[in-house]
C-alpha positions in Angstrom: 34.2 -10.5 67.0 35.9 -12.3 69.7 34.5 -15.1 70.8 35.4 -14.8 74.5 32.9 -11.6 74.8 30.1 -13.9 73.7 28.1 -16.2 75.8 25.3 -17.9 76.7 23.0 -17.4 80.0 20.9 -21.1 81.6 17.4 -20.2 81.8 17.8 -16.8 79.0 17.2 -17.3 75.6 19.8 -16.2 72.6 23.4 -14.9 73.5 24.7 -12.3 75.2 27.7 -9.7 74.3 29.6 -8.5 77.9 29.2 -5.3 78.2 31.1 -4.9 81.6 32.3 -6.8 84.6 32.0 -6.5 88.2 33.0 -8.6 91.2 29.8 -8.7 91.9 27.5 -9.2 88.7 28.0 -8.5 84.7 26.6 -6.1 82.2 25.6 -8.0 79.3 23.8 -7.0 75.7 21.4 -9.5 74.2 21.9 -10.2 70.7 18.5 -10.8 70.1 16.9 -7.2 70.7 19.6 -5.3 72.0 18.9 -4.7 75.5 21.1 -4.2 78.2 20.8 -6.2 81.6 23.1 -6.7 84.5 23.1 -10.5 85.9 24.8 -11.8 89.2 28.2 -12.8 89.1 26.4 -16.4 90.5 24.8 -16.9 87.2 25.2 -19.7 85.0 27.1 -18.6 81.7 28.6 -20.4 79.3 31.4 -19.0 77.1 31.3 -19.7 73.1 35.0 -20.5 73.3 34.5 -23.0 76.1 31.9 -24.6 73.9 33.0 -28.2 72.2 31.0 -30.8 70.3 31.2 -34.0 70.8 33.5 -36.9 68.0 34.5 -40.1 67.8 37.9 -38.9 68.0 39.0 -35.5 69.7 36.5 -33.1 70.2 35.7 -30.1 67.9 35.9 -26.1 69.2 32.2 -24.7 68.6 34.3 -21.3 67.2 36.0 -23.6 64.4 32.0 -25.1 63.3 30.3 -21.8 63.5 33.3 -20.2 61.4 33.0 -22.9 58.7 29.4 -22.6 58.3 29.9 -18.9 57.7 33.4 -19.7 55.3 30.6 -22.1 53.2 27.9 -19.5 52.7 25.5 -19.9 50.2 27.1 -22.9 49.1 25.9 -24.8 51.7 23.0 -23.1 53.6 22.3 -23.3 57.0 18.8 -25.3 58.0 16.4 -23.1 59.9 15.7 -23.7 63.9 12.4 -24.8 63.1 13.9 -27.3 60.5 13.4 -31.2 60.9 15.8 -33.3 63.6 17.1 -35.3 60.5 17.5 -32.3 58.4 19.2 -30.6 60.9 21.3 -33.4 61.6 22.4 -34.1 58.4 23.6 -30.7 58.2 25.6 -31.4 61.0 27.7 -34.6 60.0 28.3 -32.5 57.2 30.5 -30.1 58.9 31.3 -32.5 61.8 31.6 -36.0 60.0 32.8 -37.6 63.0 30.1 -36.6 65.4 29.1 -38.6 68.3 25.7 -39.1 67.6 25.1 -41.2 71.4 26.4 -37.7 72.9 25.4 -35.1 71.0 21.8 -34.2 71.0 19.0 -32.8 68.6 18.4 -30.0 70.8 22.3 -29.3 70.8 22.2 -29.2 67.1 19.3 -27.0 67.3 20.9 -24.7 69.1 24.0 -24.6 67.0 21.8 -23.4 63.9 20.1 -21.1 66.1 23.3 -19.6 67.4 24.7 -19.2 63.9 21.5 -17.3 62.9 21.9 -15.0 65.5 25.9 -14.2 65.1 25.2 -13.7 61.4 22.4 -11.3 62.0 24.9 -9.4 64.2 27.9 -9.7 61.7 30.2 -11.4 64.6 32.1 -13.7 62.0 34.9 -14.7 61.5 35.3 -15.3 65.1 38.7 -14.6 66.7 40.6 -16.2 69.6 41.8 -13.5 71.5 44.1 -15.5 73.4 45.6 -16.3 70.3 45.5 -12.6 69.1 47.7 -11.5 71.8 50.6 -14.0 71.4 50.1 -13.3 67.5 50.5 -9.4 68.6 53.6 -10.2 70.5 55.6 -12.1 68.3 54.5 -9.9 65.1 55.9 -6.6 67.7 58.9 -8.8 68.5 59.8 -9.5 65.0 59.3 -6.5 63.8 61.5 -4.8 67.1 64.3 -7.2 65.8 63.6 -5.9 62.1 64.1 -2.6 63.2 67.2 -3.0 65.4 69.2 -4.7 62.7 68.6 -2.2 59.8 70.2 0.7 62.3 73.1 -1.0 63.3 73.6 -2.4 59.4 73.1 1.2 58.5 75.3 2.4 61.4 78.0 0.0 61.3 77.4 -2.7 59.0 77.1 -5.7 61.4 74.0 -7.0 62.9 72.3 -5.6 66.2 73.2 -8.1 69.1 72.9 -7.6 73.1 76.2 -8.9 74.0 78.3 -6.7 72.0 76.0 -3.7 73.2 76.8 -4.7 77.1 80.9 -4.9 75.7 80.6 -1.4 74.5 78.8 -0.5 78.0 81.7 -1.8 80.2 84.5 0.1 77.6 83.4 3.3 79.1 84.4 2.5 82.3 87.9 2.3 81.6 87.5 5.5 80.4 86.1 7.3 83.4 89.3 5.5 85.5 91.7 7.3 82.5 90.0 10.6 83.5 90.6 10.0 87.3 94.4 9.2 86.6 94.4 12.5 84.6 92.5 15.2 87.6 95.3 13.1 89.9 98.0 14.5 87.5 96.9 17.8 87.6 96.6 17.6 91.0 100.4 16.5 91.7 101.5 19.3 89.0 100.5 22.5 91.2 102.6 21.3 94.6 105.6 20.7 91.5 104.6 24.6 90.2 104.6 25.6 93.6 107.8 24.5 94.7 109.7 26.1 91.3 108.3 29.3 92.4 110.1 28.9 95.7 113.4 28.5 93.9 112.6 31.1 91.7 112.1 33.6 94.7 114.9 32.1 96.6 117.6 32.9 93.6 116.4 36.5 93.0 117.2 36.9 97.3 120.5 35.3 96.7 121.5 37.8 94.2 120.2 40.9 95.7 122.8 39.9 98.0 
């Protein structure tokens, strides 16, 4: 699922899936029981992709936790919400061994299990980026644009597909537009030259009826 379309509402318990957006307020499913309610635009949401934990060093994406906590499965299971601050905790430094235990609270890692619960139950993993899906869209339709412009022109002419050569061949058919000019200019001068041998041709036949 992508992660942007998931968020979290102050005051509402769960997350939320947007539905639909307004200028004025959003349509949002609850991942909890389903139901649809529409919210003011002056709500406070939080988007899951917005979401970082706190390190000792640089912080770490909520999306890249909650994806490795599904990628470990049953190998390493998931405490309950209900669980023990300390249990919980541990559970925690073992994804995030760097965490910054003076700014990262146990009702932040309570919500991280809780979250995880819920996204599983709704099969949301792995969770995608979808600003990074769209650049990985364009280059892979860029690539395979190239891909496909080089195998016609190899199959065409044996060289590869380039723009330059392609605006060269453009400007050739100019020169061959002027050629045709020259040539209606020709034909153009021949009738007066047609027109003038007819005159001698008449004028001889009056010289000899003579």
């Amino acid at each position: 699922m992508v992660i942007q379309e998931i968020i979290a509402i102050a005051g509402k318990p769960g997350l939320y899936r947007i539905i639909k957006t307004n200028r004025a307020n959003l349509v949002v499913e609850s991942m909890l029981d389903k139901k649809r309610v529409s919210i003011p635009g002056t709500s406070r949401i939080s988007s899951l992709a917005d979401i970082t934990m706190y390190t000792t060093g640089e912080d770490a994406l909520l999306m890249d936790i909650l994806n490795t906590m599904f990628e470990k499965g049953d190998n390493v299971k998931a405490p309950e919400s209900n669980s023990s601050p300390q249990v919980v905790r541990d559970f925690a430094d073992s994804l995030v061994p760097n965490l910054d235990h003076e700014r990262v609270y146990n009702s932040d890692l309570k919500k991280l299990v809780q979250w995880f619960s819920i996204l599983r139950k709704n099969e949301a993993f792995p969770l995608i980026n979808e600003a990074k899906t769209e650049d990985s869209d364009e280059d892979v339709a860029a690539k395979k644009g190239a891909e496909l412009a080089e195998a016609a022109d190899e199959k065409g002419t044996g060289k590869k597909a380039a723009k330059k050569p392609a605006a060269k061949k453009a400007s050739v058919k100019k020169p061959a537009t002027t050629k045709k000019a020259v040539a209606s200019k020709t034909e153009l001068k021949g009738k007066p030259a047609a027109k003038k041998a007819a005159i001698k041709k008449s004028t001889g036949k009056s010289s000899k009826a003579k």
